[in-house]
VMD Tcl script that builds the backbone (N, CA, C; Angstrom):
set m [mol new atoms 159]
animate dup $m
set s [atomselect $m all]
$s set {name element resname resid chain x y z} {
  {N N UNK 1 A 1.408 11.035 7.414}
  {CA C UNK 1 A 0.051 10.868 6.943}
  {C C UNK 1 A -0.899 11.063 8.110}
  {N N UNK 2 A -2.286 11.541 7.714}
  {CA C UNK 2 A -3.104 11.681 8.804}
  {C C UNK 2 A -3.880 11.045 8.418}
  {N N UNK 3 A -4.270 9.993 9.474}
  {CA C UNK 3 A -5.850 9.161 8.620}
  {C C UNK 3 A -6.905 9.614 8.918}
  {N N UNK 4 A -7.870 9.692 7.815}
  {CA C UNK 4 A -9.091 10.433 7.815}
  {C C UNK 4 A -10.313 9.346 7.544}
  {N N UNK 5 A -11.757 10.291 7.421}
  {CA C UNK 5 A -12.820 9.162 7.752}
  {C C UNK 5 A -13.715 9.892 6.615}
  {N N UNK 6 A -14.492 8.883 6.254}
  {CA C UNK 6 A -15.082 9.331 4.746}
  {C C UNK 6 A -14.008 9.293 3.893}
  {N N UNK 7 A -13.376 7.833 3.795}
  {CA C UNK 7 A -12.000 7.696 2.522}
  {C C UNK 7 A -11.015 8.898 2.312}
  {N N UNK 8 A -11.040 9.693 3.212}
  {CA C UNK 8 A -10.087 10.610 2.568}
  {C C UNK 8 A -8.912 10.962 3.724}
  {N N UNK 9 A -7.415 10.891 3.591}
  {CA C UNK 9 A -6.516 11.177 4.227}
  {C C UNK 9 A -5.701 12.214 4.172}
  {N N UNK 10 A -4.811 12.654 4.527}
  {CA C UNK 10 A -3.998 14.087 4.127}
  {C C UNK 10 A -2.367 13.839 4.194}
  {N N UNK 11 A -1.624 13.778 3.136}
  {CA C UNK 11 A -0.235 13.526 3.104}
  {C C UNK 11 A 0.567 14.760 3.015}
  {N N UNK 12 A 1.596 14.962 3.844}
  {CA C UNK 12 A 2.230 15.829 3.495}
  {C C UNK 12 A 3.987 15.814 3.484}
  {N N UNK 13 A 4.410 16.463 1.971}
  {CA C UNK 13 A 5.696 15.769 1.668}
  {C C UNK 13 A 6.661 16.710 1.593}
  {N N UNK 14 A 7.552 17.290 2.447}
  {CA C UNK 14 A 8.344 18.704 2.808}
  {C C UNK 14 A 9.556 18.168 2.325}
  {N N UNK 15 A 9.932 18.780 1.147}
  {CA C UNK 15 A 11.348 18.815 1.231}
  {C C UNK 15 A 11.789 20.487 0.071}
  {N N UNK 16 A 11.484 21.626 0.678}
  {CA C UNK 16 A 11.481 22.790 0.330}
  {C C UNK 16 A 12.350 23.261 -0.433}
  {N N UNK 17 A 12.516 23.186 -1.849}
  {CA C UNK 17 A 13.952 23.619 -2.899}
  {C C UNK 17 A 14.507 22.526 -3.298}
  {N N UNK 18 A 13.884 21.001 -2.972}
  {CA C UNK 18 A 14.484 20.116 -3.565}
  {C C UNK 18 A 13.878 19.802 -4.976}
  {N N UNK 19 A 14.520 19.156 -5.790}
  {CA C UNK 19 A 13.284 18.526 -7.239}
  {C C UNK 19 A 14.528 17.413 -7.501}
  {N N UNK 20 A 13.987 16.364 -8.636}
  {CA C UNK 20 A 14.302 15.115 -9.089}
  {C C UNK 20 A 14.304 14.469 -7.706}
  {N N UNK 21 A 13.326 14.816 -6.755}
  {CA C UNK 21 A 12.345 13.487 -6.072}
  {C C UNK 21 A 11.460 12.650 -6.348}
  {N N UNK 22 A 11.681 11.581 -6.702}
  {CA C UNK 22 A 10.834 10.418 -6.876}
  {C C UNK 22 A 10.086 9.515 -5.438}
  {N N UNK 23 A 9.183 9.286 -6.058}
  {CA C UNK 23 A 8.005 9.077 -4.578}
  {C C UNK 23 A 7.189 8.269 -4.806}
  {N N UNK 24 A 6.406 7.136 -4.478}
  {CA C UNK 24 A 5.235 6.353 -4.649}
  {C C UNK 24 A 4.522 6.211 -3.376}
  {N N UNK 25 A 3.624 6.126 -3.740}
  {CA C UNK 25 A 2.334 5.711 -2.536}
  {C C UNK 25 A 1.135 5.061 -2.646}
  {N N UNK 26 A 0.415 4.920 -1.702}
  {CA C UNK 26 A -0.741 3.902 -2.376}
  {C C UNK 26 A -1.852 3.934 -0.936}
  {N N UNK 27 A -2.447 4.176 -0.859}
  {CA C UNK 27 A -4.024 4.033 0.188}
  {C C UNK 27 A -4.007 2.591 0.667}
  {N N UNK 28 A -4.461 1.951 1.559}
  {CA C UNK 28 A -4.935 1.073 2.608}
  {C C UNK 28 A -5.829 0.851 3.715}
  {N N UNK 29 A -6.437 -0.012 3.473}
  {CA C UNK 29 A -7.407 0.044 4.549}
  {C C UNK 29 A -7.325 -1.131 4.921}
  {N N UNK 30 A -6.817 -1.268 6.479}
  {CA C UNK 30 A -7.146 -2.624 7.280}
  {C C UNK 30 A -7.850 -2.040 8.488}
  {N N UNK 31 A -8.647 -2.998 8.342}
  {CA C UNK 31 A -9.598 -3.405 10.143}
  {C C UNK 31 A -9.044 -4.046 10.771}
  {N N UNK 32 A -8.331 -3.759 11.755}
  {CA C UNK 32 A -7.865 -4.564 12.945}
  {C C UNK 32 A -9.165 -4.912 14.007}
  {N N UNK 33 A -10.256 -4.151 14.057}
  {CA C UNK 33 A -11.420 -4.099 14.670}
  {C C UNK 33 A -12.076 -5.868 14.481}
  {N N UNK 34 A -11.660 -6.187 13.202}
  {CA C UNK 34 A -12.197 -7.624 12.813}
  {C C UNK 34 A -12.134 -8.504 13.456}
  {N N UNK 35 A -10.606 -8.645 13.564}
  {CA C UNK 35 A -9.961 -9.762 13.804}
  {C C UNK 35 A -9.339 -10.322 12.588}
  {N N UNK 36 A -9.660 -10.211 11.910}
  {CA C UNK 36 A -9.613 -10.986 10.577}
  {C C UNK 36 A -8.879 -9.921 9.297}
  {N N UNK 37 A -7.632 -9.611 9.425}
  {CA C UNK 37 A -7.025 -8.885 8.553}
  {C C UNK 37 A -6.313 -9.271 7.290}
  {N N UNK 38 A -6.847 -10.708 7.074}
  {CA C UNK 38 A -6.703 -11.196 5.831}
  {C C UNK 38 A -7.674 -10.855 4.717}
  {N N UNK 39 A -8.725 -11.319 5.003}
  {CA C UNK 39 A -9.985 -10.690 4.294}
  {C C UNK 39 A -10.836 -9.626 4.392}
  {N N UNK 40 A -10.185 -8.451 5.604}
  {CA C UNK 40 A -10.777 -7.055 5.166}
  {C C UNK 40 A -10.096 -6.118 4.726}
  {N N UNK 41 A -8.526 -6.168 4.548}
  {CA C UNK 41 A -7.345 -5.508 4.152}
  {C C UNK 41 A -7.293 -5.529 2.335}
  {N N UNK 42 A -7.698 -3.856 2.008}
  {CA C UNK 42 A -7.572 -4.026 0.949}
  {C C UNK 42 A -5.963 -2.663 0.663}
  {N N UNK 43 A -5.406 -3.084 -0.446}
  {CA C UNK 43 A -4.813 -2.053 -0.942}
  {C C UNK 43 A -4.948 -1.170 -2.372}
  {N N UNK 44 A -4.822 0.098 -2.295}
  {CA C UNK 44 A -4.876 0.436 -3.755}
  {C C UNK 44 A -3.525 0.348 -4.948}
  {N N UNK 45 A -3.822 1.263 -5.798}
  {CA C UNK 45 A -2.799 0.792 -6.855}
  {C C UNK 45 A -1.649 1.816 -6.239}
  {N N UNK 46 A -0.112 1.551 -6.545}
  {CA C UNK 46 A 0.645 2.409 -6.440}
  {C C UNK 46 A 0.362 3.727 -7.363}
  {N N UNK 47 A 0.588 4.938 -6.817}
  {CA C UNK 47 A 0.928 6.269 -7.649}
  {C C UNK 47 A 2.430 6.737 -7.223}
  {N N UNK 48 A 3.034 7.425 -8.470}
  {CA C UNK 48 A 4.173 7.180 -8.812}
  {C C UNK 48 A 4.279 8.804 -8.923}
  {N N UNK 49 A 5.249 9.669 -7.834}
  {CA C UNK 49 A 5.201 11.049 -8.544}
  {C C UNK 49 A 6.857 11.401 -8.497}
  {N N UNK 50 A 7.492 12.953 -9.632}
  {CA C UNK 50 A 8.436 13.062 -9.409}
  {C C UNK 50 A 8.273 14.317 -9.150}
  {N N UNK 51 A 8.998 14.890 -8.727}
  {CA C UNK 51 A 8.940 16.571 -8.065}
  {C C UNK 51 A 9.758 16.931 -8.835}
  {N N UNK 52 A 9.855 18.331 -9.824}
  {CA C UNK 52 A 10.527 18.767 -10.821}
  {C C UNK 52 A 10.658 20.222 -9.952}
  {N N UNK 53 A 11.587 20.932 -10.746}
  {CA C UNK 53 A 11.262 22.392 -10.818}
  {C C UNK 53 A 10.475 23.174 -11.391}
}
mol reanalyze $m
mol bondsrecalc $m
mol representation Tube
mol addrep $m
């Protein structure tokens, strides 16, 4: 993953000629800058993908 600015990141998932890969992921944002990574750490929902042919 590359983290990006203006909410947006770039994932990239190589496995070239494979399929019936199953995969989940999900966005995060913590501030370590805080101090306080209880209450600025949010997560999103899981997404769920399968790689077919």
């Amino acid at each position: 993953m590359v983290p990006g600015t203006g909410g947006k990141s770039a994932v990239s998932l190589e496995a070239p000629g494979e399929f019936g890969i199953r995969a989940r992921m999900r966005s995060s944002y913590v501030d370590g800058s805080s101090g306080d990574t209880v209450n600025s750490t949010a997560h999103g929902a899981w997404r769920y993908f399968t790689f077919t042919k």
